[in-house]
C-alpha positions as CSV (number, residue, x, y, z in Angstrom):
1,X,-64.3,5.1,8.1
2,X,-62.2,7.0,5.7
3,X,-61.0,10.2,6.6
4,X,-60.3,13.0,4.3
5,X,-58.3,15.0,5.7
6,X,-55.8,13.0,7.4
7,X,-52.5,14.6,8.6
8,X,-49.7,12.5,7.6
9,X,-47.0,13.8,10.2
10,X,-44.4,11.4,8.7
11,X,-44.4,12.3,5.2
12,X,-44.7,15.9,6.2
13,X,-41.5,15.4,8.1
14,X,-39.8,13.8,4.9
15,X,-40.9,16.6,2.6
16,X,-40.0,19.3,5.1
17,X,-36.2,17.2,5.4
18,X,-36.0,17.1,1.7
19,X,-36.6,20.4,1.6
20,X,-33.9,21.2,4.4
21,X,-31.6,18.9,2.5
22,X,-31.9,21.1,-0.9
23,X,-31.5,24.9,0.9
24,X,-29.1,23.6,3.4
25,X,-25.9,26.0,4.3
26,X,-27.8,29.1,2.9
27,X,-29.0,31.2,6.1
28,X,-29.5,30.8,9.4
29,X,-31.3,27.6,10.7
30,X,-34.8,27.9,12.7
31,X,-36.4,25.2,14.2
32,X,-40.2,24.7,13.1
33,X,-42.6,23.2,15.8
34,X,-45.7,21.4,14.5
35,X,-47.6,21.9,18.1
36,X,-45.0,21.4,20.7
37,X,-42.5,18.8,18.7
38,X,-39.8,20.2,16.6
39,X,-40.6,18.9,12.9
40,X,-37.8,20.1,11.1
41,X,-35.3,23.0,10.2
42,X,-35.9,25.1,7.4
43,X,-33.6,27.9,6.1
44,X,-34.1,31.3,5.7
45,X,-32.5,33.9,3.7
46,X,-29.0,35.4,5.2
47,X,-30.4,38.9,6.0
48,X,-27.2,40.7,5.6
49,X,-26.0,39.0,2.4
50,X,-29.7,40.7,1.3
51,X,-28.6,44.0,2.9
52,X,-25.3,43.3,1.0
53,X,-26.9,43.4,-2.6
54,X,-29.3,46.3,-1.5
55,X,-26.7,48.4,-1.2
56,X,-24.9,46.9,-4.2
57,X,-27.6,48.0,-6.1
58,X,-28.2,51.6,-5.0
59,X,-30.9,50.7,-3.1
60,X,-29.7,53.7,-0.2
61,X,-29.3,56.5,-2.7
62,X,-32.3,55.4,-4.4
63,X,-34.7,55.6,-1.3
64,X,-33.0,58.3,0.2
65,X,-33.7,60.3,-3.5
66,X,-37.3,59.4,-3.4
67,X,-37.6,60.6,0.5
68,X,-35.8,63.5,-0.2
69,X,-37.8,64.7,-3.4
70,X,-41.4,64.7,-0.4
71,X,-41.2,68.1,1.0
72,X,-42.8,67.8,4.3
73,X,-40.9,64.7,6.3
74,X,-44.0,64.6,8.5
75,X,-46.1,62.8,6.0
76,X,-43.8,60.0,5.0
77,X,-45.5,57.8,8.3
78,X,-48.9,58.1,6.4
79,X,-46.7,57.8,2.6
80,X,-45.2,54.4,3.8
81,X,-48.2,53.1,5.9
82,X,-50.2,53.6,2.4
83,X,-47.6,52.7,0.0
84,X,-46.4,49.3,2.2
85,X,-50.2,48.5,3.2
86,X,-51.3,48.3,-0.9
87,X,-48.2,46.6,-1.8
88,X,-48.8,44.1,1.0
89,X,-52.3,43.8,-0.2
90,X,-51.5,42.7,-3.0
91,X,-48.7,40.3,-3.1
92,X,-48.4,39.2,1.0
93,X,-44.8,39.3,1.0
94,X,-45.1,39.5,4.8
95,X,-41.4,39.3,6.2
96,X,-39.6,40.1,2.9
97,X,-40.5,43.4,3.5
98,X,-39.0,43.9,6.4
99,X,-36.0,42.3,5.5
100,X,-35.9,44.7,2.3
101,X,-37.4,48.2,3.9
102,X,-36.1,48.3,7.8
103,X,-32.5,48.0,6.7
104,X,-32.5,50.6,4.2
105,X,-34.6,53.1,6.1
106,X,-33.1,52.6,9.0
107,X,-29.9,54.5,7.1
108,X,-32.4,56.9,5.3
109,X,-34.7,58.3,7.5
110,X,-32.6,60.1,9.9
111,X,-31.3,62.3,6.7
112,X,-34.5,63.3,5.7
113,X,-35.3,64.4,8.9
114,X,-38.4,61.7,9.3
115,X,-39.1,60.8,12.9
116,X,-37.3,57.3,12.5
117,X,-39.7,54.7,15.3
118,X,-43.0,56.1,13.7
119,X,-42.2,55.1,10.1
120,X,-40.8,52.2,11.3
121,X,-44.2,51.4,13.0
122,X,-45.9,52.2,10.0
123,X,-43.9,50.0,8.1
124,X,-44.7,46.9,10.4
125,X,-48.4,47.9,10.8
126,X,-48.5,47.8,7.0
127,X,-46.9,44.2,6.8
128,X,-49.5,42.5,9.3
129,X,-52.4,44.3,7.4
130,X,-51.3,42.7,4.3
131,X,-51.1,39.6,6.5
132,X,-54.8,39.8,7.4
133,X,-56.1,41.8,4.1
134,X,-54.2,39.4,1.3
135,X,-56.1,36.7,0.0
136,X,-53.1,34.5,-0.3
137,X,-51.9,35.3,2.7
138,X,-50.6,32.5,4.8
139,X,-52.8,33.8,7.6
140,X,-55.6,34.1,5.9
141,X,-55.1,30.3,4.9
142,X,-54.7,29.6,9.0
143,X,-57.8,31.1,9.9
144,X,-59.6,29.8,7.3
145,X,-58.5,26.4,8.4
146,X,-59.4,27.3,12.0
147,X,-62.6,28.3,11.3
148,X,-63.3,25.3,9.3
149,X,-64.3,27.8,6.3
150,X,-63.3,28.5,2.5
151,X,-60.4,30.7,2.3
152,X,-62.8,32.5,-0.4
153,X,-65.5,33.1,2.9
154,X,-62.7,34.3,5.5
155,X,-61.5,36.5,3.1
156,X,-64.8,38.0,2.2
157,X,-65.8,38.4,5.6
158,X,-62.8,39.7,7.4
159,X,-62.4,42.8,4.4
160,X,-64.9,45.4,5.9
161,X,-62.9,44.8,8.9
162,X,-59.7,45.1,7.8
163,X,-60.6,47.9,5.2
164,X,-62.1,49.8,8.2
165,X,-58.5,49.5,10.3
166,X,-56.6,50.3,7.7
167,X,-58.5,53.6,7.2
168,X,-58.2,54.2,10.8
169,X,-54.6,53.5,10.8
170,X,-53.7,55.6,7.6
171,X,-55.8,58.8,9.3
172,X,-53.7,58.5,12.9
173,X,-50.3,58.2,10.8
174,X,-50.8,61.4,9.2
175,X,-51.9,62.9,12.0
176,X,-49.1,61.4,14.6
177,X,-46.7,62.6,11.5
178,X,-47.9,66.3,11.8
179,X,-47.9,65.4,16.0
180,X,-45.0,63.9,16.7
């Protein structure tokens, strides 16, 4: 009996070597396990050569400009949950943004006076619901395995859901920036 969707562990291991092989001596090395045995490594970006060209660019002044130019500090929780949640929506950059946004505003938010662990929460609340809202999201693809559905059905039935949280969670940061 043929099966159709057979897992080929050993070309999975060649492709993810390959890959390893082309990106090696770029970033730090993490070990990927595929159950409990360790595939492969794969590289990621160096997160302070990234920090490095931030700043290079006038990424600080930039931000800290925009942050400054919002006249109540209190709402950039609810700004940034919005902002980062639609963003995240859209594209599912997942962990790029916190490679690009915690860095910076961890330098920025103390000067505008913003109450530094709640935007930061916002930030990372805004990241996983672009990880559970984004179509292409790589955990939307998960689930949708998991579940033995189209990605097409998972995302159409989890949105209500995720829609209502985010609402939930954009009315509590304003509030906790008005609070706290």
């Amino acid at each position: 009996m043929h099966e159709e969707n057979h897992f080929d562990q050993e070309r999975f291991k060649e492709k993810l070597y390959r890959i390893c092989e082309v990106v090696e001596g770029k970033g730090e090395a993490v070990i990927i396990h595929l159950g409990n045995q360790a595939v492969s490594q794969l590289q990621y970006p160096d997160t302070n050569q990234l920090k490095k060209y931030m700043y290079a660019m006038g990424m600080e002044d930039f931000v800290s400009a925009v942050c400054g130019a919002i006249p109540v500090a209190s709402l950039l929780p609810f700004i940034f949950f919005v902002f980062f949640s639609c963003s995240e929506y859209l594209f599912s950059l997942n962990y790029t943004l916190y490679q690009i946004a915690i860095p910076v505003m961890m330098v920025v938010l103390p000067g505008v006076g913003a109450n530094v662990p709640l935007c930061l929460g916002a930030i990372i609340s805004a990241g996983l619901f672009g990880a559970n809202a984004c179509v292409v999201s790589d955990l939307g693809v998960v689930s949708a395995r998991a579940c033995r559905v189209t990605i097409y059905d998972q995302y159409r039935t989890s949105q209500p859901y995720v829609l209502i949280a985010g609402a939930i969670s954009a009315a509590l940061y304003l509030a906790a920036g008005f609070i706290f």
